[in-house]
RORO-790524 format. One record per residue (C-alpha): x, z, y; residue in three letters. Coordinates in steps of 0.05 Angstrom, whole numbers. Layout:
% residues N
+--------+--------+--------+-----+
!     c1 !     c3 !     c2 !  aa !
+--------+--------+--------+-----+
!      X !      Z !      Y ! ALA !
...
+--------+--------+--------+-----+
//
This chain:
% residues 314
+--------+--------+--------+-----+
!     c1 !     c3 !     c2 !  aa !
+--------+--------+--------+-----+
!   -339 !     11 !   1001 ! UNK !
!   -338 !     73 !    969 ! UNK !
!   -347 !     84 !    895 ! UNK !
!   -427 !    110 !    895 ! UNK !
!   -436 !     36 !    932 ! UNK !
!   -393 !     -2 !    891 ! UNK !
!   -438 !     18 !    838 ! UNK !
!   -498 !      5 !    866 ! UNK !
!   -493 !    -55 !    886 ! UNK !
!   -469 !    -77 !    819 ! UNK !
!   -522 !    -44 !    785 ! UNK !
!   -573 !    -90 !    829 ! UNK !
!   -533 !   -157 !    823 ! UNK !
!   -541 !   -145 !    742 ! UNK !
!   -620 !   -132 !    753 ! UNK !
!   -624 !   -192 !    797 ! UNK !
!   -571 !   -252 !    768 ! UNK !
!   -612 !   -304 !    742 ! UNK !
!   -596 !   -369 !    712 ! UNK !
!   -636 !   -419 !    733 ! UNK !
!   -598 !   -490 !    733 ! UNK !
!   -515 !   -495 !    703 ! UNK !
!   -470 !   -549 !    731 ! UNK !
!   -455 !   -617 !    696 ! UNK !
!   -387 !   -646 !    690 ! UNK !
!   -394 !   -673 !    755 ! UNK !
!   -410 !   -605 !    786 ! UNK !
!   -482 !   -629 !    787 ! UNK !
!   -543 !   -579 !    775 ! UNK !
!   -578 !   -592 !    706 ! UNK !
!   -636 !   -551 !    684 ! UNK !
!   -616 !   -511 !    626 ! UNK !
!   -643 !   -458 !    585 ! UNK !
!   -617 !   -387 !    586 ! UNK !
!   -561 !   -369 !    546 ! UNK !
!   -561 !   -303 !    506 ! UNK !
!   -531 !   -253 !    527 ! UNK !
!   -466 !   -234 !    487 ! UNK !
!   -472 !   -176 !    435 ! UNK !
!   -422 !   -122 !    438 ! UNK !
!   -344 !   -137 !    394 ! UNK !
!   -343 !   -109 !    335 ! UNK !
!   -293 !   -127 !    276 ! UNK !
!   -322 !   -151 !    206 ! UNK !
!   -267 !   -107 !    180 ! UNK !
!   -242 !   -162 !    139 ! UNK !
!   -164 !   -139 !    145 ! UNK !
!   -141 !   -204 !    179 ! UNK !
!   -122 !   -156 !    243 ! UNK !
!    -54 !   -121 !    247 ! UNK !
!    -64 !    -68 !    287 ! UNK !
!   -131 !    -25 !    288 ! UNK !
!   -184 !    -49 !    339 ! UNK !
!   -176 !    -20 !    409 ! UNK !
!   -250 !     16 !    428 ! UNK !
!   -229 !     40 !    496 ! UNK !
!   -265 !    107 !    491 ! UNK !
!   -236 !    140 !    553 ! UNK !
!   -244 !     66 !    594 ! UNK !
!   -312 !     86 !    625 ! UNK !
!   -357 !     38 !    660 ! UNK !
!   -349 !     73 !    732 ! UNK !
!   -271 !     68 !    726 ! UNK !
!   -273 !     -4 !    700 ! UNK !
!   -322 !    -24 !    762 ! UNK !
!   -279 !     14 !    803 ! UNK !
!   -213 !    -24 !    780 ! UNK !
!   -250 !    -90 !    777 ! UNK !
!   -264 !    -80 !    857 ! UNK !
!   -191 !    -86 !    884 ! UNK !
!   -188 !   -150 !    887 ! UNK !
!   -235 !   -146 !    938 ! UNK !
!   -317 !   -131 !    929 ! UNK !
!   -334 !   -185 !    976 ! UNK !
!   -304 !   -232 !    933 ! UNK !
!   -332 !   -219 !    866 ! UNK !
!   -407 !   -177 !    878 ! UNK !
!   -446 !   -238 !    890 ! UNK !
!   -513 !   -270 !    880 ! UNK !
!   -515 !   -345 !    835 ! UNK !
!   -550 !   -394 !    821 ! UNK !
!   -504 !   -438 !    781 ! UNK !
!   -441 !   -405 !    746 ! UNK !
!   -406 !   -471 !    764 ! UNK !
!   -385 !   -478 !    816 ! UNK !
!   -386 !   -553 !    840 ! UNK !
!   -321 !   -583 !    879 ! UNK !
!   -315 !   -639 !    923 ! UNK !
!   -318 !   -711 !    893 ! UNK !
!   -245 !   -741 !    875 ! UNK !
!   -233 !   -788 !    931 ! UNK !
!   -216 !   -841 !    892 ! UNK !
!   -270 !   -894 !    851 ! UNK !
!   -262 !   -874 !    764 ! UNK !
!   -196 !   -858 !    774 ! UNK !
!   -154 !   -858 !    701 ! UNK !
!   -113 !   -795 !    698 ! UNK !
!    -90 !   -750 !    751 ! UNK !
!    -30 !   -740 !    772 ! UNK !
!     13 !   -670 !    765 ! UNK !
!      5 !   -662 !    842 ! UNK !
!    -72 !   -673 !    835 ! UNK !
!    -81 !   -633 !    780 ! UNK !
!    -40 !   -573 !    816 ! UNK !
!    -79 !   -591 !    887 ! UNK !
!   -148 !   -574 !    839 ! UNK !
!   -107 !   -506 !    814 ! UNK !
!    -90 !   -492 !    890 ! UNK !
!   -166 !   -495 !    912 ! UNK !
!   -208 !   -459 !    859 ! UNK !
!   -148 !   -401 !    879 ! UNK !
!   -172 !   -410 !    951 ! UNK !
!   -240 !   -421 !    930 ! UNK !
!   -227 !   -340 !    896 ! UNK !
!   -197 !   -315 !    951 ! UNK !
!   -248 !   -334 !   1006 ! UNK !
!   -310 !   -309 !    966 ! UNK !
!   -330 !   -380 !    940 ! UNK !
!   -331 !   -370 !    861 ! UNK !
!   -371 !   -343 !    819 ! UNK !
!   -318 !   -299 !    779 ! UNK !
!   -343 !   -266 !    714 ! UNK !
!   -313 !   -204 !    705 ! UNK !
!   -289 !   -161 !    639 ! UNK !
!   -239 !   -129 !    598 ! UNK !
!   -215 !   -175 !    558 ! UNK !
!   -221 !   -175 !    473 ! UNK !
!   -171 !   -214 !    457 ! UNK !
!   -116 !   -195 !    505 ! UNK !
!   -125 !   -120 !    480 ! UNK !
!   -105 !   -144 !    403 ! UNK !
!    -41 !   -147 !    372 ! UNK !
!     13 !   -183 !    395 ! UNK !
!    -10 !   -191 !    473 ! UNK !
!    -19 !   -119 !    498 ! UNK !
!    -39 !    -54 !    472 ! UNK !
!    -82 !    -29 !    536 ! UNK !
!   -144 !    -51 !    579 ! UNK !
!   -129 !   -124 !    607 ! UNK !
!   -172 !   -135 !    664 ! UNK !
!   -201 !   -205 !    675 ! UNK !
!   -238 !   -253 !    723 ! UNK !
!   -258 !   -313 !    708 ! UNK !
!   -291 !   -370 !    748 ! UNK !
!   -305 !   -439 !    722 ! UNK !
!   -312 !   -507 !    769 ! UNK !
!   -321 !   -581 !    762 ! UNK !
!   -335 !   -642 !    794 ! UNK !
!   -335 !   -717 !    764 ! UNK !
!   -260 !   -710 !    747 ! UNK !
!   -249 !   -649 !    726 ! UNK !
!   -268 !   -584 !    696 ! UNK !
!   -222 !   -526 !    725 ! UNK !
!   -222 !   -451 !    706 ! UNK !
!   -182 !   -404 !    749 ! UNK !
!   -165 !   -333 !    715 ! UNK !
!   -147 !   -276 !    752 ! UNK !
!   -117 !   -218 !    709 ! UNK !
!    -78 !   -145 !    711 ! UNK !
!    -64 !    -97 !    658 ! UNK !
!    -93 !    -29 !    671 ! UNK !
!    -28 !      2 !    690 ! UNK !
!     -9 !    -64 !    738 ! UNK !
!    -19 !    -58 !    818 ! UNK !
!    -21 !   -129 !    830 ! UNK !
!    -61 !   -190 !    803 ! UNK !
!    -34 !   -245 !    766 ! UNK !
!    -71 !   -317 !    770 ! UNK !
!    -68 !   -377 !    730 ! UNK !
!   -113 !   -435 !    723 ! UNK !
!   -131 !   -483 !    674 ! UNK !
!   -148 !   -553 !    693 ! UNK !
!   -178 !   -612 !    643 ! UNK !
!   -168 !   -678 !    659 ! UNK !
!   -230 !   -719 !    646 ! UNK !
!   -210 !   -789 !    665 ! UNK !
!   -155 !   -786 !    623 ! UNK !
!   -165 !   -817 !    546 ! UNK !
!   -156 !   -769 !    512 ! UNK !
!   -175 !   -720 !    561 ! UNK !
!   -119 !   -670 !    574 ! UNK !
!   -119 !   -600 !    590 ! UNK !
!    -54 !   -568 !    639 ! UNK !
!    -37 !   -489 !    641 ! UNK !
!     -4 !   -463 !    706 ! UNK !
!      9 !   -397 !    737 ! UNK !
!     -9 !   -398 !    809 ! UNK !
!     51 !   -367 !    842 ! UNK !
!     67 !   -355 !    918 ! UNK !
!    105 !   -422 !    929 ! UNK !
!     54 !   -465 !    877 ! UNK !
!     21 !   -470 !    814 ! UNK !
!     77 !   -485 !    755 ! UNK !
!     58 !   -522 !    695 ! UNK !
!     67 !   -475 !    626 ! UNK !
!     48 !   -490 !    558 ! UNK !
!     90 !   -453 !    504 ! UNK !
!     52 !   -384 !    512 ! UNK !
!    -10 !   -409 !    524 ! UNK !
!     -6 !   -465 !    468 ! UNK !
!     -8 !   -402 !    417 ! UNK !
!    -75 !   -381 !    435 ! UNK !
!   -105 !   -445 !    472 ! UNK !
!    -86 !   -498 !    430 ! UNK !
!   -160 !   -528 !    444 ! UNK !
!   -162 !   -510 !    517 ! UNK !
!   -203 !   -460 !    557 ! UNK !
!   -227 !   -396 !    510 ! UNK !
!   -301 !   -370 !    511 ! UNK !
!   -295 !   -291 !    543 ! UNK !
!   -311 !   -237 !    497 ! UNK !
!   -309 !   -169 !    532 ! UNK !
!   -279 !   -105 !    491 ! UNK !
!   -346 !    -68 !    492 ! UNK !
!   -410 !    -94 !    515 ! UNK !
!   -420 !    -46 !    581 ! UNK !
!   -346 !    -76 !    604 ! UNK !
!   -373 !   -137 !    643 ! UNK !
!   -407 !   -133 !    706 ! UNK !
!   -448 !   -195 !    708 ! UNK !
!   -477 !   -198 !    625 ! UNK !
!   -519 !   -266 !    649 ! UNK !
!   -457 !   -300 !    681 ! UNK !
!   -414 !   -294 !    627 ! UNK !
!   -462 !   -322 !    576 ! UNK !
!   -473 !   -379 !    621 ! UNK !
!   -404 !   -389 !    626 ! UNK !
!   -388 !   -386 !    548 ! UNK !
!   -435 !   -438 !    544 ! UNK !
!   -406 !   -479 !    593 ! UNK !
!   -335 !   -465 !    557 ! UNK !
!   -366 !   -485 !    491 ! UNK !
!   -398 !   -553 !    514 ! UNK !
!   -328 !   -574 !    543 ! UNK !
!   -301 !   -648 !    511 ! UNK !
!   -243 !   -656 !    464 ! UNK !
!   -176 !   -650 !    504 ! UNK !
!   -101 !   -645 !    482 ! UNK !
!    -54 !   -601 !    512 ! UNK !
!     -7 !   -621 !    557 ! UNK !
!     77 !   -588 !    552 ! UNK !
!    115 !   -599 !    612 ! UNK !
!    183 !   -631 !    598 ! UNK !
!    211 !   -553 !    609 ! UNK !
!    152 !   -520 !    557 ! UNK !
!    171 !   -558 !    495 ! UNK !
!    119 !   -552 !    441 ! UNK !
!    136 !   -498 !    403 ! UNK !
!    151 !   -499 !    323 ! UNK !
!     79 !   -491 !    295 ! UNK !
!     81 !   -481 !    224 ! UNK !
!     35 !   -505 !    174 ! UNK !
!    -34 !   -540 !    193 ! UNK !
!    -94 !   -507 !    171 ! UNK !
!   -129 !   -560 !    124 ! UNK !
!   -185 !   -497 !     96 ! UNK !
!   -248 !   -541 !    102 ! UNK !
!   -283 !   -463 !    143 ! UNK !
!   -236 !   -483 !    196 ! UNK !
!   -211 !   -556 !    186 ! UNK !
!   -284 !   -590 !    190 ! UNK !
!   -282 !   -577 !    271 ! UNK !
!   -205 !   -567 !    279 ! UNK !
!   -171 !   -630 !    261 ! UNK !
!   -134 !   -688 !    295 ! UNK !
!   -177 !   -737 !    270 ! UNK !
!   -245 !   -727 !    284 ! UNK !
!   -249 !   -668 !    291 ! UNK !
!   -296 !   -627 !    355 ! UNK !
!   -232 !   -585 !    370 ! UNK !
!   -157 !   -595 !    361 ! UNK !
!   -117 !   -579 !    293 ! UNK !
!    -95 !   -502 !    287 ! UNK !
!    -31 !   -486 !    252 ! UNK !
!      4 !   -415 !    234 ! UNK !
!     23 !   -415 !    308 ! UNK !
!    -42 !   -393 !    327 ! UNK !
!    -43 !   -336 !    274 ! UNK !
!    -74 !   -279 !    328 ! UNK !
!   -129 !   -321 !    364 ! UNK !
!   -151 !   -336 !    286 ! UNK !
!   -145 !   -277 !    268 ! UNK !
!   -181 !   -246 !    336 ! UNK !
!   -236 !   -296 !    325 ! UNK !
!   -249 !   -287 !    244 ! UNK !
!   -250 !   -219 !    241 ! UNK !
!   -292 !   -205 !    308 ! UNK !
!   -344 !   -264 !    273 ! UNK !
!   -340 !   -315 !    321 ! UNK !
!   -310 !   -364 !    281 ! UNK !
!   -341 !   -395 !    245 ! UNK !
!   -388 !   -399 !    298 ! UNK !
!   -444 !   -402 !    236 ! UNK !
!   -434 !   -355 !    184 ! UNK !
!   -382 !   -301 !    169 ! UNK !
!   -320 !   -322 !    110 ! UNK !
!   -334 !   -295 !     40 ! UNK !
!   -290 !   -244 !     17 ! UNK !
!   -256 !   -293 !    -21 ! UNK !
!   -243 !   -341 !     39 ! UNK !
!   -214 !   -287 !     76 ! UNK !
!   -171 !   -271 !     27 ! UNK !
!   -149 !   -351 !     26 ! UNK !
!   -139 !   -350 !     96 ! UNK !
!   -109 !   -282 !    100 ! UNK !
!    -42 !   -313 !     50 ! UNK !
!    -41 !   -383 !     80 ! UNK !
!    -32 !   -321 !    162 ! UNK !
!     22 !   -294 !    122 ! UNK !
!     56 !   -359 !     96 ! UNK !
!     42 !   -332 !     21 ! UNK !
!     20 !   -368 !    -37 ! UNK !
!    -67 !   -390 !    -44 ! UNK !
!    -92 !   -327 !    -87 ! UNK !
+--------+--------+--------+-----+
//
């Protein structure tokens, strides 16, 4: 398919993606209202970044579709009616936690699922992988999410802009566990393998809604707010460390009632954040979506900011 084409036919899949029913946990349609769409990134300026905010001015649209496409155009240029995608029913009757071989078999097929045209793969440069610590150049992304009454899965395929070949890694949440529990794996050529200390820095709380670098950098604008909202309705989980991914040292816990009224061990809707997870928080503050609310006040910030830097409260 040549590039003219390529183009094209994106151009009519984002004129004629609708959403008209999401998926339940158990991969079921619900009717659901539609999601907004995303608004473009752009930093509060509040000085919690590092490094100054990539803008990508030379990344054009027609070389972004154009890089998106080689994983195949047959596999991610597709009509949807659900951005879940449902998976079979687990075999077994309320089943209480998978197994590891289970929970890889689930990381195996939504991979398979990718490769034979079966998903529903959002695709973007990513916002947060261009920040900071991770990678100072376009990091290209597709994401597909899938459940069924077990599970909720999430299969990522990614490249830097300056890679050949596509990397893919999964997430998987365990829903008949209590508490539910969330694995990491890279899929590799002989198997998925079970991670956790890299990913635990920026996923402490699991799968990660998708923010695009610019707002023209996603080819399906409807999907991906459809899929944010999915990743935003998803149940408390813990992460899981293979014997081989110790849990890293993490630092002090944030107890700042902005951030500690949803992330706490207790009660609260997402898991506890410590200094660990200094560049998601700092990603996510200064880009506004956390709080997901309001903005910090200056002076809040500036709290937050010291407590980043292990320094004193101002």
């Amino acid at each position: 398919m040549n590039l003219d084409k390529l183009l094209k036919t994106i151009s009519a899949l984002l004129l004629t993606s609708s959403l008209a029913v999401h998926a339940d946990d158990e991969g079921k349609p619900t009717k659901s209202k539609e999601p907004k769409l995303l608004p473009p990134a752009v930093s509060l300026d509040t000085g919690l970044l590092l490094q100054p905010v990539l803008t990508l001015p030379d990344f054009t649209y027609e070389k972004f579709a154009a890089e998106m496409s080689t994983v195949g155009p047959e596999k991610i240029h597709k009509e949807w009616t659900s951005p879940v995608v449902a998976l079979a029913k687990h075999p077994q009757t309320n089943p209480k936690g998978l197994t590891h071989d289970e929970v890889k078999a689930y990381m195996t097929e939504v991979k398979q699922m990718f490769d034979e045209g079966k998903a529903n793969p959002v695709s973007d440069v990513g916002l947060i992988s261009t920040q900071e610590d991770v990678i100072r150049q376009p990091m290209l992304n597709h994401v597909a999410a899938f459940s069924n009454d077990v599970v909720r899965a999430y299969l990522l395929v990614q490249r830097t802009a300056s890679d050949h070949g596509w990397s893919y890694y999964s997430i998987v949440q365990d829903l008949t566990a209590e508490p539910k529990i969330h694995y990491f794996a890279e899929l590799k050529k002989d198997g998925p393998e079970l991670q956790a200390t890299s990913c635990y820095k920026c996923h402490s709380s699991g799968p990660l809604a998708i923010h695009p670098a610019r707002g023209d950098l996603v080819l399906d604008a409807k999907l991906l707010a459809a899929v944010d909202k999915h990743i935003a309705e998803q149940p408390r989980s813990e992460f899981y460390f293979p014997p081989d991914n110790p849990k890293p040292p993490t630092g002090k816990e944030l107890t700042m009632k902005f951030c500690a009224r949803c992330h706490n061990d207790d009660d609260g809707d997402r898991a506890a954040l410590f200094q660990l997870q200094s560049h998601a928080i700092r990603v996510m503050v200064d880009f506004g979506y956390m709080p997901p609310n309001r903005h910090l006040k200056p002076e809040e910030v500036a709290e937050l900011k010291a407590f980043l830097e292990h320094k004193p409260k101002p």
